[in-house]
LUMTI-210079 format. One record per residue (C-alpha): residue number from 1; chain; x negated, y, z negated. Coordinates in Angstrom, 2 decimals, m for minus. Last residue first. Example, Ala and Ser with C-alpha at 12.3 -4.5 7.8 and 13.67 -1.06 7.14 Angstrom:
<rs>
  pos  unit       xx       yy       zz
    2     A   m13.67    m1.06    m7.14
    1     A   m12.30    m4.50    m7.80
</rs>
This chain:
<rs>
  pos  unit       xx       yy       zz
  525     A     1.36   m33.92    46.46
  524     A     3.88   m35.45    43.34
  523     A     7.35   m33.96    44.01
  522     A     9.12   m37.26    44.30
  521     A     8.31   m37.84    40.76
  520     A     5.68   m40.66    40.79
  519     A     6.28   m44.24    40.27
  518     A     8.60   m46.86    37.90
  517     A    10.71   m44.37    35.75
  516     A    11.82   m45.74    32.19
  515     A    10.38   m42.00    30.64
  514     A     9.92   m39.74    33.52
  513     A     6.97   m40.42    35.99
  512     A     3.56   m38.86    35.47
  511     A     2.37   m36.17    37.85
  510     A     3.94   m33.70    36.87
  509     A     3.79   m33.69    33.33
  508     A    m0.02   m34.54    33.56
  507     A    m0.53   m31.39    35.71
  506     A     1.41   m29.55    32.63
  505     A    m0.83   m30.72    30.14
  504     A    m3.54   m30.04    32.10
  503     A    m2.79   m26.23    32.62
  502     A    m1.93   m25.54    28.77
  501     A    m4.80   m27.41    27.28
  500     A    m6.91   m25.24    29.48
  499     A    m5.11   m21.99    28.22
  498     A    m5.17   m23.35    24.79
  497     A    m9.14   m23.77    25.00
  496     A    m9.55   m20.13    26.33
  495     A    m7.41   m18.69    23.72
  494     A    m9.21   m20.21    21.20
  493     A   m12.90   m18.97    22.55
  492     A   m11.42   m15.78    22.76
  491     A   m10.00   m15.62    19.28
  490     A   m13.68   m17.00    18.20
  489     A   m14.98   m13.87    19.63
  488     A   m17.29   m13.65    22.84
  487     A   m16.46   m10.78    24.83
  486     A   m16.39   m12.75    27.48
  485     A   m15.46   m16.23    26.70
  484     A   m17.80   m18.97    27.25
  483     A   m19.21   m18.71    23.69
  482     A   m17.13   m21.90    22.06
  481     A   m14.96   m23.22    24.67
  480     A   m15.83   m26.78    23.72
  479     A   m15.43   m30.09    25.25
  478     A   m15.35   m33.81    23.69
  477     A   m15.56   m36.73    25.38
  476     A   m13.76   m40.37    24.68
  475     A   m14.39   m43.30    25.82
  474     A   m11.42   m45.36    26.17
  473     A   m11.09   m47.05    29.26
  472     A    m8.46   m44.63    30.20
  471     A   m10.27   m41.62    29.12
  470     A   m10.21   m39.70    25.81
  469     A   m10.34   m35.62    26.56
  468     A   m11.13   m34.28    23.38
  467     A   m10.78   m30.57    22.37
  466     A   m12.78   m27.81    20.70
  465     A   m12.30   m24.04    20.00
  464     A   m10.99   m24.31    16.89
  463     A   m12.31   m27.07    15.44
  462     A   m11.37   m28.49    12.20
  461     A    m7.32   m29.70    13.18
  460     A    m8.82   m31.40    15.90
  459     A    m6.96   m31.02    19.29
  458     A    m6.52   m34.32    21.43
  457     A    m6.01   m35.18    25.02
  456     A    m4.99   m38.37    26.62
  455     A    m5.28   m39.89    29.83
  454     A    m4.06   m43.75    28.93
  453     A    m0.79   m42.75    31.11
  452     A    m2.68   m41.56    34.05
  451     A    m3.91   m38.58    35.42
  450     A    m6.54   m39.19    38.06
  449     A   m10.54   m39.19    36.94
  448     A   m13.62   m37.92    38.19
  447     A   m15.98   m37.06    35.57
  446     A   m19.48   m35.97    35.48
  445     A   m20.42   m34.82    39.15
  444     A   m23.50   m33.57    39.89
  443     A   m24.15   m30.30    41.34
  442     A   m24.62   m28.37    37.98
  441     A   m22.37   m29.91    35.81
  440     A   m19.29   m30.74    37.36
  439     A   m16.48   m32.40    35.60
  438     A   m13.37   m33.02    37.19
  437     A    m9.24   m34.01    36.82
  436     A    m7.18   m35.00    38.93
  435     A    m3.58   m34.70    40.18
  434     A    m3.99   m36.32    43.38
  433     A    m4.24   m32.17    44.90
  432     A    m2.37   m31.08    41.35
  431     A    m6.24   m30.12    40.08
  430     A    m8.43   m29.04    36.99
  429     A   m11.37   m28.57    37.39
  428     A   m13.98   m28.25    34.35
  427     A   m16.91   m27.20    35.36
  426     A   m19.95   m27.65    32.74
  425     A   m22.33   m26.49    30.59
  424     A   m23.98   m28.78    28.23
  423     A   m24.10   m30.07    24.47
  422     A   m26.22   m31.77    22.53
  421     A   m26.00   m32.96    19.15
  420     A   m24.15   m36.66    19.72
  419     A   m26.52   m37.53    22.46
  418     A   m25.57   m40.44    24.08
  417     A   m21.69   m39.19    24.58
  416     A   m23.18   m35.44    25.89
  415     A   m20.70   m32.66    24.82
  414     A   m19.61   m31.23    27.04
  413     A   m19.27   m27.01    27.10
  412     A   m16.95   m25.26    29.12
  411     A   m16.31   m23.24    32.62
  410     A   m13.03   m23.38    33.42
  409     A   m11.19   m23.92    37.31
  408     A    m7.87   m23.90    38.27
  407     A    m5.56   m25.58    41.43
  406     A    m2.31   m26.21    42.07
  405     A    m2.55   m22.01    42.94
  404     A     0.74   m21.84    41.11
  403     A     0.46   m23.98    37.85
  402     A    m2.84   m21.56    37.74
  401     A    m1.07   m18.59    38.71
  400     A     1.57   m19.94    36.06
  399     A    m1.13   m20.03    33.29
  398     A    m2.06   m17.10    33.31
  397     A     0.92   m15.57    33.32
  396     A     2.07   m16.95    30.47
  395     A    m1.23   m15.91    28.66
  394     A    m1.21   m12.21    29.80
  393     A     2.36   m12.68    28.37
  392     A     1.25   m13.65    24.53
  391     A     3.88   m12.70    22.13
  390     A     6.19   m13.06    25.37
  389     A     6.99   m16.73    24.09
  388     A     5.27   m19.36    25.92
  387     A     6.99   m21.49    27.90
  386     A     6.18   m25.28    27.16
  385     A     7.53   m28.31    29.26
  384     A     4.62   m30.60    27.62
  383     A     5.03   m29.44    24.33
  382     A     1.86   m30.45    22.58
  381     A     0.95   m26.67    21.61
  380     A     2.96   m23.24    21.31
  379     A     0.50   m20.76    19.88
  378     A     1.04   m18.66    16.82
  377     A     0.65   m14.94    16.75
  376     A     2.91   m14.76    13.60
  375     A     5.62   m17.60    13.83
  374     A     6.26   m19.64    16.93
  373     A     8.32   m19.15    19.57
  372     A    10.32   m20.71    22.35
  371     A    11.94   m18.54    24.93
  370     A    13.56   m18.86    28.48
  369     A    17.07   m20.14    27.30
  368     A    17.40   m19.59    23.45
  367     A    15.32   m18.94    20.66
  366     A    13.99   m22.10    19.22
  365     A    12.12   m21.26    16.43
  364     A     9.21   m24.17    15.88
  363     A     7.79   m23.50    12.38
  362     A    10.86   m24.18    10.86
  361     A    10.40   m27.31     9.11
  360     A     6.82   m26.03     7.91
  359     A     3.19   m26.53     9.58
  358     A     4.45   m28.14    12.75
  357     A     3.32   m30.74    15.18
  356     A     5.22   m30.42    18.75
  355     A     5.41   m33.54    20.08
  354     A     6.33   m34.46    23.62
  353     A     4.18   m36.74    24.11
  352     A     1.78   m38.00    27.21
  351     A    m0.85   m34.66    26.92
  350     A    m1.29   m35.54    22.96
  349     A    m1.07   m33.24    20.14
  348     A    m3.19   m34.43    16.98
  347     A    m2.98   m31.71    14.81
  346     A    m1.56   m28.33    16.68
  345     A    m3.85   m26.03    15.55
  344     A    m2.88   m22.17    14.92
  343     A    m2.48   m21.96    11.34
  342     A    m6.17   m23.54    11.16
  341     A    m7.53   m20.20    12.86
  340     A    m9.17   m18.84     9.47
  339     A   m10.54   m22.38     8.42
  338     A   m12.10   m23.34     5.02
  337     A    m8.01   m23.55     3.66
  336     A    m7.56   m26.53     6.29
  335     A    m4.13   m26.50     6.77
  334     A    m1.82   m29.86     6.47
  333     A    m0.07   m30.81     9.77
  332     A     2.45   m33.17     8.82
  331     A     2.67   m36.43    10.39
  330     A     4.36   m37.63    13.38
  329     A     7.87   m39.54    13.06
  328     A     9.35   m38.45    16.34
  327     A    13.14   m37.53    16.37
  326     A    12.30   m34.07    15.62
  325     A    10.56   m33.69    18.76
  324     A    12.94   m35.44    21.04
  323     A    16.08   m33.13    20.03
  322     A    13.24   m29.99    20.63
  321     A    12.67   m31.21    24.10
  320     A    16.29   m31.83    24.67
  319     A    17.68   m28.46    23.69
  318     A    14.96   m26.66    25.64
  317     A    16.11   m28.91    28.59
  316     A    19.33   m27.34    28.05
  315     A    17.98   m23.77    27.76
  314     A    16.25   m24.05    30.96
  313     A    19.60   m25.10    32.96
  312     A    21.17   m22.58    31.26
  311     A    18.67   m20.04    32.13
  310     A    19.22   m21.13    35.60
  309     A    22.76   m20.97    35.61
  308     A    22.36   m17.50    34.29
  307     A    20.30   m16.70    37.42
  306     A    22.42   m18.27    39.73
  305     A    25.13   m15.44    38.86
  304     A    23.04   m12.73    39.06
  303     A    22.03   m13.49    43.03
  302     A    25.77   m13.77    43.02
  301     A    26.48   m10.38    41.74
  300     A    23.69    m9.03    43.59
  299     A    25.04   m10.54    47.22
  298     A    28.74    m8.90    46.43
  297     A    27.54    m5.93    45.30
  296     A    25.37    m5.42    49.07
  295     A    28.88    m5.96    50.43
  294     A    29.29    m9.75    52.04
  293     A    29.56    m9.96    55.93
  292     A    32.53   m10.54    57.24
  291     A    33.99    m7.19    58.61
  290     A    30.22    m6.66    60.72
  289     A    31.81    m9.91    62.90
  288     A    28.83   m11.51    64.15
  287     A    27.61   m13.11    60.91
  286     A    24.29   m12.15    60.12
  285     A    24.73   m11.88    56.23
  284     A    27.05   m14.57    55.69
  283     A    23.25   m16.88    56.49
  282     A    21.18   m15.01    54.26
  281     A    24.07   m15.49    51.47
  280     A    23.60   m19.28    52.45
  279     A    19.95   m19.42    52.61
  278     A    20.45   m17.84    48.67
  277     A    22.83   m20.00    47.27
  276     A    20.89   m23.13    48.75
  275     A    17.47   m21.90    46.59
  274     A    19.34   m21.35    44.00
  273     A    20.83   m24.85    43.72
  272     A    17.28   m26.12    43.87
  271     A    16.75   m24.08    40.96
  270     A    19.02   m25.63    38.90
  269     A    18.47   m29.16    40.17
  268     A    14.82   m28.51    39.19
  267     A    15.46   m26.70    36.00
  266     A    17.62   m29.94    34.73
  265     A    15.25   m32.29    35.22
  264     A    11.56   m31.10    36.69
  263     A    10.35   m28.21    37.48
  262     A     7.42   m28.15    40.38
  261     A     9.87   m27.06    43.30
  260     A     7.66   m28.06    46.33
  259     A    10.21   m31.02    48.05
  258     A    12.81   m28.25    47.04
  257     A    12.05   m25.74    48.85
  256     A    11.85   m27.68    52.32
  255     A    14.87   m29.68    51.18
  254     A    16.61   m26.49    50.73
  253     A    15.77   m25.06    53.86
  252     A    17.24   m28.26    55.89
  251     A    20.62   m28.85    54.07
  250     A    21.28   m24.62    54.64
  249     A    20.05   m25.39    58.57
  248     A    22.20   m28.22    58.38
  247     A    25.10   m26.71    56.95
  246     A    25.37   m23.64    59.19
  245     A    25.14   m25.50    61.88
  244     A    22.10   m25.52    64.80
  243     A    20.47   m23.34    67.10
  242     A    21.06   m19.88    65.84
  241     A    19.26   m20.91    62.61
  240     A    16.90   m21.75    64.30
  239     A    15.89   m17.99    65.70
  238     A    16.44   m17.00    62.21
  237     A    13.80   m19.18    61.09
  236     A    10.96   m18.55    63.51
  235     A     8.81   m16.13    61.02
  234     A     9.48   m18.88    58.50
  233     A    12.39   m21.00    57.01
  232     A    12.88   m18.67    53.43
  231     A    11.49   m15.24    53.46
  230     A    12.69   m15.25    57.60
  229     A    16.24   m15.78    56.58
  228     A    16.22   m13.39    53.84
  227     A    14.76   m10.78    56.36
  226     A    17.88   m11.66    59.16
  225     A    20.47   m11.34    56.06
  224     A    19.00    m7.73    55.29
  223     A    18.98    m6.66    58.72
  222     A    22.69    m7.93    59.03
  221     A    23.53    m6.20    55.53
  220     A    21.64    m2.88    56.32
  219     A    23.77    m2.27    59.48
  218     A    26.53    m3.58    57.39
  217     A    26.58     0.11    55.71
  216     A    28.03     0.99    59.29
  215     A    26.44     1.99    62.61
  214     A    28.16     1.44    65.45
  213     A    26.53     2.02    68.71
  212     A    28.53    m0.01    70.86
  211     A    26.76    m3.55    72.24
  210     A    23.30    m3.31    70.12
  209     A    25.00    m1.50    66.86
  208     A    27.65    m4.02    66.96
  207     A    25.48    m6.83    67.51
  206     A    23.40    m5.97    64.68
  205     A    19.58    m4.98    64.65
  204     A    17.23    m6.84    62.86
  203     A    16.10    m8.47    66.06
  202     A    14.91    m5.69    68.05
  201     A    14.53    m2.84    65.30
  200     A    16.41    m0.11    64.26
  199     A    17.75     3.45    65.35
  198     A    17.20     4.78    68.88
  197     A    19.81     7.70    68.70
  196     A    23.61     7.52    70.48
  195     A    25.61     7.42    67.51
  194     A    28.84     6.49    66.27
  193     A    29.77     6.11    63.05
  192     A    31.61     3.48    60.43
  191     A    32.95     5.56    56.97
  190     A    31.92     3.81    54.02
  189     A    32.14     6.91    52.22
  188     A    29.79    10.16    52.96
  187     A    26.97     9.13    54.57
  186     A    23.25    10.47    54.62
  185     A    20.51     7.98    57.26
  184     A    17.86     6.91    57.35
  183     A    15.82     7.46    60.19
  182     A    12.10     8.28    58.64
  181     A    13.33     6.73    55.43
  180     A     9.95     4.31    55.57
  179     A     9.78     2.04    52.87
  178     A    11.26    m0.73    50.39
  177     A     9.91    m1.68    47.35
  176     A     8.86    m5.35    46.32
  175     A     7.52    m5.86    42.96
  174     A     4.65    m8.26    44.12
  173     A     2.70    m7.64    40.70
  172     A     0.10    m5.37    42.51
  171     A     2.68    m3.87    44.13
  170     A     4.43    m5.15    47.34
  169     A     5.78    m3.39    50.74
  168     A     8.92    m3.62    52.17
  167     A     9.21    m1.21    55.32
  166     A     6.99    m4.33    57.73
  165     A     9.65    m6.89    56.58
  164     A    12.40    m5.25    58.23
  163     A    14.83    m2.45    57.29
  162     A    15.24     0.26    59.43
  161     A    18.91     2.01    59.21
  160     A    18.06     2.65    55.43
  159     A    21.74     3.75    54.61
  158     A    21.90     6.08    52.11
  157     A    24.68     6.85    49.80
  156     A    26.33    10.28    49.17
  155     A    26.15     9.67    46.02
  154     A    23.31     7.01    45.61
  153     A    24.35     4.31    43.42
  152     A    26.25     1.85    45.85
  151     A    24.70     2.08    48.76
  150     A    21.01     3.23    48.26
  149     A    20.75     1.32    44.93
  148     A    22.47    m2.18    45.97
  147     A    19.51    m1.80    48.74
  146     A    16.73    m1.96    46.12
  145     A    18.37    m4.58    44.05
  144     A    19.07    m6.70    47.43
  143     A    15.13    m6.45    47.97
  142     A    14.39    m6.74    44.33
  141     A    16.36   m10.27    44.67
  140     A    14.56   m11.47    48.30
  139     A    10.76   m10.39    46.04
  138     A    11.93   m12.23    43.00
  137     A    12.83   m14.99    44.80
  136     A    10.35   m15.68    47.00
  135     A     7.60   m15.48    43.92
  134     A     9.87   m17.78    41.95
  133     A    10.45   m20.15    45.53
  132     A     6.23   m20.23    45.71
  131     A     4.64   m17.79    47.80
  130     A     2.09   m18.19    50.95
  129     A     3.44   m21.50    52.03
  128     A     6.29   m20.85    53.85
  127     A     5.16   m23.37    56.85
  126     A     6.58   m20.78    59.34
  125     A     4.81   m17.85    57.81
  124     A     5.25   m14.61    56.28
  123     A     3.46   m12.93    54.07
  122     A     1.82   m10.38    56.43
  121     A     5.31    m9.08    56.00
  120     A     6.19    m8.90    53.11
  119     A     3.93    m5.00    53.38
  118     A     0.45    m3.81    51.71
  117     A    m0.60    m5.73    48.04
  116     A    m2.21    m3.02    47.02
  115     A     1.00    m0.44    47.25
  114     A     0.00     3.20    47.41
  113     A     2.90     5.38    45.68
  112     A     3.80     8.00    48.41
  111     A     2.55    11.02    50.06
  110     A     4.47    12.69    53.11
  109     A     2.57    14.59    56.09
  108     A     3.54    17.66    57.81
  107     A     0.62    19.40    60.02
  106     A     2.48    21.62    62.44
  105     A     0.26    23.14    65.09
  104     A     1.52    26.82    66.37
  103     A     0.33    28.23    69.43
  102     A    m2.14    30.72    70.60
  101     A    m3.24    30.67    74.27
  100     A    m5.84    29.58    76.73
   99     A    m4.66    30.23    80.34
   98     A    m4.86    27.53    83.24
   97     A    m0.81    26.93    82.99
   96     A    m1.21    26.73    79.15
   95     A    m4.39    25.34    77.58
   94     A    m4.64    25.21    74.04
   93     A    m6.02    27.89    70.71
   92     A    m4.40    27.25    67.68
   91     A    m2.54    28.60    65.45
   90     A    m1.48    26.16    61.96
   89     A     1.66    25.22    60.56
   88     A     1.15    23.41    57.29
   87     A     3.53    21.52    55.18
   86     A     2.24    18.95    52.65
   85     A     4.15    16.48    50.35
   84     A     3.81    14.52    47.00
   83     A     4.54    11.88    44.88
   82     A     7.46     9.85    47.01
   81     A     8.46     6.76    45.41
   80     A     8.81     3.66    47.05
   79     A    11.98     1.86    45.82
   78     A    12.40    m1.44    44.29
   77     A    11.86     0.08    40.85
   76     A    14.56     2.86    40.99
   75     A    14.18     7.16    41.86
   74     A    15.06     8.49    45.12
   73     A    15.60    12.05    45.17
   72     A    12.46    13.06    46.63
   71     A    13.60    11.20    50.12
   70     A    15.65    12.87    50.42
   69     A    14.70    16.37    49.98
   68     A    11.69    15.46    52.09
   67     A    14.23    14.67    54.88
   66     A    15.82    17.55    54.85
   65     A    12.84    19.34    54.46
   64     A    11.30    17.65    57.61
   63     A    14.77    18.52    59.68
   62     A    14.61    22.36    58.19
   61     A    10.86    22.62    59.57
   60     A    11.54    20.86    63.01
   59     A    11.00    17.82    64.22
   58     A    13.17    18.25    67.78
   57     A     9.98    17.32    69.64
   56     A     7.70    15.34    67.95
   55     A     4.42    16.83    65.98
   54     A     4.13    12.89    64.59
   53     A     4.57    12.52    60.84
   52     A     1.07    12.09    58.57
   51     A     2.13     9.62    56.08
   50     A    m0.74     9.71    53.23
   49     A    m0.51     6.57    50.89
   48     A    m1.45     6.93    47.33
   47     A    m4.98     5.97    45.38
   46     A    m6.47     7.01    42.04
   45     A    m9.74     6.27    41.91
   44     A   m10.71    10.06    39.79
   43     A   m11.78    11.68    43.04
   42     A    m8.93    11.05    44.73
   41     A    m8.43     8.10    47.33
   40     A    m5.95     8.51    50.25
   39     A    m5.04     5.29    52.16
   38     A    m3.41     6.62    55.57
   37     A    m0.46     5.90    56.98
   36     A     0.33     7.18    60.74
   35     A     4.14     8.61    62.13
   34     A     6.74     8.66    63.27
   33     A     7.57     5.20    65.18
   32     A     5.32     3.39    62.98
   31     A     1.49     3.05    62.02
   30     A    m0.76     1.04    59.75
   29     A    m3.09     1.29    56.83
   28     A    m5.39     3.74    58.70
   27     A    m8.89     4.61    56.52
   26     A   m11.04     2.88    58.73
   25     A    m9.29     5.42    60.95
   24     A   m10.07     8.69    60.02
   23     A    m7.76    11.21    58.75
   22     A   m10.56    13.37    57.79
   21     A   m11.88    10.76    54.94
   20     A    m8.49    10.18    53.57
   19     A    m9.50    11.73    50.06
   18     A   m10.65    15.15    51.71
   17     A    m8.06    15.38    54.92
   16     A    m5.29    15.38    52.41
   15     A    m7.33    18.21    50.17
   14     A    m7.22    20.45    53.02
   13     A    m3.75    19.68    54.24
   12     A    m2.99    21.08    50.58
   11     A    m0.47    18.56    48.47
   10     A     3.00    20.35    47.09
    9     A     4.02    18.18    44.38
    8     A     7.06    15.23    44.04
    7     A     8.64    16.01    40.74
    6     A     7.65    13.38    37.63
    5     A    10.90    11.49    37.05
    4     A     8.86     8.04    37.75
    3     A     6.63     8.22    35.29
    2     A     3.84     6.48    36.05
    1     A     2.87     3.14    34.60
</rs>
């Protein structure tokens, strides 16, 4: 990561029109109201986004310095940083009352952190289906972080004036970071102005603004409340929202959310919660009267409050998974001194119990609300509501675009039931669409099964990289990881069969019905 204190640098026009390909347009990212963005690429990969301003009347020198000045000053996570600038005023020959002349051309262009994943708002959509509620919330909560930064942090603060889901763009992590300071705005106080400039948007714009003018640090708020809204029930939401109550709109959203929440017990009523805290702060957001509306602290604070409910939530069904564990007679897992990875096999885990087999009595550490660990590099196996500790993130991760996508696929080796010493490539899918699970080799398909209770899968304590899938009638068939993993190291080849483990065990959570349940959860798609 950059550092962000680095000092925005003086760019040459020439160099500008070098990486961005002469300003052309397959290089365009997308226009605004001043300007062009460009995607510049250095010689060394290295990409940023070149803002080339408008020549606009009243845009002059001491304005764009102003503004540069600014806009250089920013520095915090959910903000787009500014890395560089260019001036460059130019004589040029044009045509004035039939007579070619020399006048000056301003070039003045801004350069700013380039953001793969482009702006929230090609991510919108009325079915809401292009994030899950994590994703959503993390973006809606650096959004209020961002803002809490201009207005509360900033002396004088800043008021954005602008913001929509075209100014917030996304990293390649979906950090959100909001954009485009061309009319922001330098208070002193929370002093409420007049002005007569074109400021805003149509529809993120407040009433107050829209009837007199009035532009306040609740300018932000409304436009703020209006992008929440839209996050959450769709491009059309806020227009809904005007057309029935408060508590049926809230009672609506959170249904929506919910119905695709994939926790389950206490995280799942937890989260659920969330997702009604935040419609509602949307909703206090756009009220008419500006005097209303919560202050940007206000929304943090209670964005931080549902947070450590959450954790809570997590750390009580931590509490429960480990009470359950110990109350399990399983046997001991005894190392095999032949094996340099036996410290890190579960012995006899199953996808249907919540076991957690353990080399000492305190192997398994419980740490808290979000964390379970094991000791050394040690994976976390047979817990079906597992989080791994951030020993391993790329791991976590991992597996939660898989949990995400409802969908992942492995290639791995099978090992033929008629022929005990052969073994042959395969596709392992793994799915939440009926919650199956697949075998392809080649064209043909292997396995095609649906979760049940009499799906079970079993690590041996002798092979590292194996596994065995045993199917309701029985039969069971073994897979290996063994040499699919690039570079190929036995680590690898671990990894690779914990990561699979991982994803079906937590497809089999879902889809199987709690303990003394008859049926699916209500979740199950």
């Amino acid at each position: 990561m950059e550092d962000a204190s680095v000092e925005p640098t003086v760019m040459p026009l020439d160099l500008l029109r070098q990486i961005t390909d002469g300003f052309s347009e397959e290089r365009m990212l997308g226009t605004g109201s001043f300007g062009k963005v460009y995607l510049g690429v250095h010689q060394d990969g290295k990409k940023i986004a070149v803002k080339k301003l408008y020549d606009m009347p009243g845009l002059d020198d001491k304005q764009f310095m102003n503004e540069f000045k600014n806009l250089s000053r920013l520095r915090h996570q959910n903000i787009v940083r500014l890395v560089g600038y260019c001036r460059d005023i130019q004589e040029v020959h044009v045509m004035y009352e039939g007579k070619l002349v020399l006048a000056e051309k301003a070039h003045r262009t801004l350069c700013l952190e380039y953001m793969s994943n482009g702006s929230l708002d090609k991510y919108l959509s009325d079915e809401c289906d292009r994030y899950n509620w994590h994703t959503c919330y993390r973006i809606l909560k650096g959004i209020c972080q961002g803002l809490k930064y201009l207005h509360n942090e900033l002396k004088p603060p800043i008021y954005h004036l602008d913001l929509k889901p075209a100014n917030i763009l996304l990293d390649e992590n979906m950090v959100p970071k909001i954009a485009d300071f061309g009319i922001s705005r330098l208070f002193s106080g929370e002093q409420t102005r007049s002005t007569q400039s074109l400021l805003g948007t149509f529809g993120y714009s407040p009433p107050e603004f829209i009837r007199s003018n009035l532009i306040s640090n609740k300018f932000d708020i409304f436009s703020l409340g209006v992008v929440i809204i839209k996050m959450m029930a769709g491009r059309m939401g806020y227009s809904k929202s005007t057309e029935m109550s408060s508590s049926e709109f809230t009672k609506l959203v959170q249904k929506n959310w919910t119905d695709r929440l994939l926790e389950t017990s206490n995280r799942r009523n937890a989260y659920s919660e969330q997702v009604k805290i935040c419609i509602e702060i949307g909703l206090s957001c756009v009220q008419e009267d500006r005097h209303r509306r919560p202050t940007i602290q206000d929304i943090v604070y209670r964005l931080e409050e549902t947070d450590t409910k959450c954790s809570y939530a997590a750390k009580k069904d931590w509490s429960l998974i480990f009470q359950e564990a110990h109350r399990n007679n399983f046997p001991q897992y005894v190392p095999d001194t032949n094996d340099q990875h036996a410290h890190k096999i579960c012995h006899g885990s199953t996808l249907n119990q919540n076991i957690v087999a353990t080399e000492h009595t305190n192997y398994f550490e419980y740490l808290g609300a979000r964390e379970a660990r094991l000791d050394d590099d040690s994976q976390l196996c047979g817990n079906d509501n597992q989080e791994y500790s951030p020993d391993d993130p790329d791991m976590h991760n991992e597996i939660n675009a898989c949990i995400s996508r409802g969908r992942a696929d492995f290639d791995v080796l099978v090992l033929q039931v008629y022929s005990p010493n052969e073994w042959k490539k395969a596709t392992l899918a793994l799915t939440r669409t009926g919650y199956r699970i697949k075998f392809c080799h080649k064209d043909e398909a292997v396995l095609d099964e649906e979760y049940s209770l009499s799906v079970q899968i079993k690590v041996p304590n002798d092979r590292t990289s194996q596994f065995v899938l045993t199917r309701p009638g029985g039969v069971s068939i073994t897979i290996n990881t063994q040499g699919m993993t690039v570079p190929n190291t036995e680590d690898n080849d671990f990894r690779l069969r914990d990561l699979i483990v991982s994803v079906m065990r937590t497809f089999q959570n879902e889809a199987l019905p709690p303990p003394g349940c008859i049926g699916r959860p209500m979740f199950f798609r």
